[in-house]
N, C-alpha and C positions, 0 to 999 in steps of 0.2 A: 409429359404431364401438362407443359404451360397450355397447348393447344385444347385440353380439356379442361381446364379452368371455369370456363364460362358454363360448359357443361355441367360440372360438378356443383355450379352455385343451382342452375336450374333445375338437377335431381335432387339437391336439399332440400331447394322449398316445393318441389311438388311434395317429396316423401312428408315433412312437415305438417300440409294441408292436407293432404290423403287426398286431392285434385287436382286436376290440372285448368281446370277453369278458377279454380281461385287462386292457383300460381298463379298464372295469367294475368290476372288483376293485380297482386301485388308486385308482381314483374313487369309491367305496363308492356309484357309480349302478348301476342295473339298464341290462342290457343294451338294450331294449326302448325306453329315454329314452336314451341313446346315440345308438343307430339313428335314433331323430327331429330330433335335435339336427343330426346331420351331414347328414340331408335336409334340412333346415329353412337350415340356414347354404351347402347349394350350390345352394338355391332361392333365396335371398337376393345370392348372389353368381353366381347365371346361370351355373354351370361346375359339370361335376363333377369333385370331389377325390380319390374312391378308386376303383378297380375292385374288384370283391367278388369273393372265389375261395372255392374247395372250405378251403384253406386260412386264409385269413382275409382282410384286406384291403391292397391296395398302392395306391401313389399313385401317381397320374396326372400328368402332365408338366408340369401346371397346378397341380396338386395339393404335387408334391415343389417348385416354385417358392415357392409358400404358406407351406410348413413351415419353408423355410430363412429366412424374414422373421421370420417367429415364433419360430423358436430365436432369434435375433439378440436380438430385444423381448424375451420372456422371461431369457434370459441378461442383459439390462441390468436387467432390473427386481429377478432376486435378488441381482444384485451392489450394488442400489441398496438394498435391505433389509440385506445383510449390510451396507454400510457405516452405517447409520444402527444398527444391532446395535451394531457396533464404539464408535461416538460413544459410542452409552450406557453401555458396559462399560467403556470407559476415561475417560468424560467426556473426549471432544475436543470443543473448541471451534475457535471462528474469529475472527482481530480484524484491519482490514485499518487500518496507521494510513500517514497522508498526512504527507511534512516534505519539506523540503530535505537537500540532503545533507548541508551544513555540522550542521544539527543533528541529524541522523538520526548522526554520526559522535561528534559531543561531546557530545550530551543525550540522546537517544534510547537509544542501545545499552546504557549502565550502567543505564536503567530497565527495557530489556527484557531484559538477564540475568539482572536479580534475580528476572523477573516468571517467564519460563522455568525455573529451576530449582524456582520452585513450582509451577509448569505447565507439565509437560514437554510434555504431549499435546496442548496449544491450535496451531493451527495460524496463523502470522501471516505477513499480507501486508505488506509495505510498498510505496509508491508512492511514489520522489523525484521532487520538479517543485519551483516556486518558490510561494512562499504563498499567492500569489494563487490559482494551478491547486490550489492544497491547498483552499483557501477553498473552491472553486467545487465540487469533488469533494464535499466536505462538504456544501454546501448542496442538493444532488444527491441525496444518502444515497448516493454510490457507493464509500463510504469510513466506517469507522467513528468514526474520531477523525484529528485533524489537531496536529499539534505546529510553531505557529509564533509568530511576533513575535503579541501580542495586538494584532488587530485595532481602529479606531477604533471602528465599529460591530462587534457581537457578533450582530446579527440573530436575537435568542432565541436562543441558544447557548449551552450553558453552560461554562465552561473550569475549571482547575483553574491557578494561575501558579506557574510552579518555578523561576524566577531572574530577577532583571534584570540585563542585558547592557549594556556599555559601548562604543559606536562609537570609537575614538581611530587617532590616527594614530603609524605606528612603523616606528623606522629601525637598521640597525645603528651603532653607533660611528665607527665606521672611517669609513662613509657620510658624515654628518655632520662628521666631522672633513673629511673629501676637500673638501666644499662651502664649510668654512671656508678651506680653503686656497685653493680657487679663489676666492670671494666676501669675503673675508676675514669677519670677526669681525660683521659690521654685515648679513651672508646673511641671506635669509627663506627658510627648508624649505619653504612653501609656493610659495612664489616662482620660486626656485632649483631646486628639486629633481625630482627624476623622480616626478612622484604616478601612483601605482598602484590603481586601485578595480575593483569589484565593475559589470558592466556594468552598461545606464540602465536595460532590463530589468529589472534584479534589485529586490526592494522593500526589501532593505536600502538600496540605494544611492537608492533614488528616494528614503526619508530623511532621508540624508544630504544631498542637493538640497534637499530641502526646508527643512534646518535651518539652513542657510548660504545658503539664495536670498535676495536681497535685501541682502547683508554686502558688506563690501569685499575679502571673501575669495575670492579666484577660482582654481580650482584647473584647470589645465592638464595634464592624466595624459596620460602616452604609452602605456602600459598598461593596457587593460580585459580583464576577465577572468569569467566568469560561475561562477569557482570559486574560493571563501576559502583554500580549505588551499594554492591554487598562488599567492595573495595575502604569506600566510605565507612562504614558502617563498621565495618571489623575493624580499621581506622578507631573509631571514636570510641570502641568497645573497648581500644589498650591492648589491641590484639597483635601489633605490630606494625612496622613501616608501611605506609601503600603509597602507589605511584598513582596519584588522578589528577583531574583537570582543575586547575586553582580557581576558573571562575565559577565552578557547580557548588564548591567549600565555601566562600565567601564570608558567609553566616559566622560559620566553625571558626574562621582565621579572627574575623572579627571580635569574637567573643573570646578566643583564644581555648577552644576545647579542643582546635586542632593547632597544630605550628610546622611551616613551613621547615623543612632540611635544605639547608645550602649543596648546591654539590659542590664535588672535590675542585679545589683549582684547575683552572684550566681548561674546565670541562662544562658545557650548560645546552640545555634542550632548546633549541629554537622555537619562537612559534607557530603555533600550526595556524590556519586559515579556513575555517567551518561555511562552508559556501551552499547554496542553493544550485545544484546541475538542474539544467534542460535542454533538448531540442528547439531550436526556434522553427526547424520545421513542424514540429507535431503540439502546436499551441492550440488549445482549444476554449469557446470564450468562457468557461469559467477557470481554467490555469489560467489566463489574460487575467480576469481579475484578481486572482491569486497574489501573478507578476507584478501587475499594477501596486498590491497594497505593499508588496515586499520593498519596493523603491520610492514610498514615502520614506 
């Protein structure tokens, strides 16, 4: 096909003009290397393209099949120019970042409004899934950057870390008060209470498994859920214990709608490390800018 390229531009715009003398002109070819061109390309393709008249030339039934391929291809390819025109005139770029949604909602958005009103023209994808599929995306290159819990292993990756996060468990008042009243004064919230978590799936909660496996702490939840904010929520509804992230509550601890659960002696969740992954192989300039604003 590439060898007929040139060919195929100069039976469009004959077919176009219905001549070959005003191809010619806009082709700045001589008529002569025309004429050969379009013998040459229906010897090549075993069919003839035009019929020749007093007039000039029309296509053939084979031929107007041909051209309507070729309008198609040609019409993608200057729209595939004018767009890459556009990129450069406006500097568009492209940044596709991978999270969960819990952080794509509380960490993610205020770093991508600050990033958009200096780059309005960058075009960004996001992809929520749970870190692991963020991970996996990443090490893919199907994803430009990944925004999650810092990984054990970093597999030559480089990150950027933007806060540690706090696992704790949290109940309304009222809650708690209820459990003393039925339990009296001597209750265990762990025990006692409705535990709410994040399904086994999820790798916050695997975790949290991990960091109380082996403990005397045995948490019996009647509620799994693979989404934090309805953890939250059914939280502040009186609906029972939930295990979330203490800096997304903040508000709630503040004002005291929600209240922190101590765990048992002995026993406490470390914290965790919420990091920005990337390739520094596969940076492109608008991830660059990206990087840049994350390291003010």
């Amino acid at each position: 096909m590439e060898q007929h390229l040139s060919q195929y531009r100069i039976f469009f715009e004959v077919a176009k003009a219905g001549s070959i003398s005003k191809a010619a002109k806009l082709l700045y070819i001589s008529q002569p290397a025309i004429s050969k061109s379009i013998l040459r390309l229906e010897e090549s393709l075993e069919i003839a393209l035009f019929v020749r008249t007093s007039k000039g030339v029309s296509l053939t039934t084979e031929g107007q099949i041909f051209y309507e391929y070729l309008q198609n291809a040609f019409s993608a390819i200057e729209a595939g120019e004018n767009h890459l025109t556009k990129i450069k005139q406006f500097n568009i770029g492209k940044i596709t970042i991978g999270t969960s949604n819990t952080l794509c909602k509380y960490i993610l958005l205020p770093y991508l409004n600050n990033f958009m009103k200096k780059n309005p023209n960058t075009m960004v994808s996001i992809f929520t899934q749970s870190s692991d599929e963020t991970n996996f995306l990443l090490s893919e290159g199907k994803i430009d950057i990944g925004l999650v819990a810092k990984p054990a292993k970093t597999h030559n990756m480089s990150y950027i870390s933007i806060l540690k996060i706090h696992d704790v468990f949290v109940a309304t008042p009222d809650y708690l008060n209820n459990l003393k009243k039925i339990f009296n004064n001597n209750f265990d919230p762990f025990r006692d209470g409705n535990i709410m978590m994040l399904d086994k799936n999820n790798a916050t909660r695997k975790y949290i498994d991990s960091c109380i496996e082996g403990s005397k702490l045995q948490l019996k939840q009647s509620i799994e859920t693979g989404n934090m904010e309805l953890l939250i929520e059914f939280a502040k509804t009186g609906v029972g214990i939930a295990c979330v992230i203490k800096e997304f509550i903040q508000k709630e601890l503040e004002e005291g709608t929600l209240v922190e659960i101590e765990m048992p002696e002995g026993l406490s969740i470390p914290k965790r490390e919420i990091v920005f992954l990337y390739d520094e192989k596969n940076i492109n300039p608008s991830l660059a800018n990206f990087i840049s604003m994350l390291k003010v």
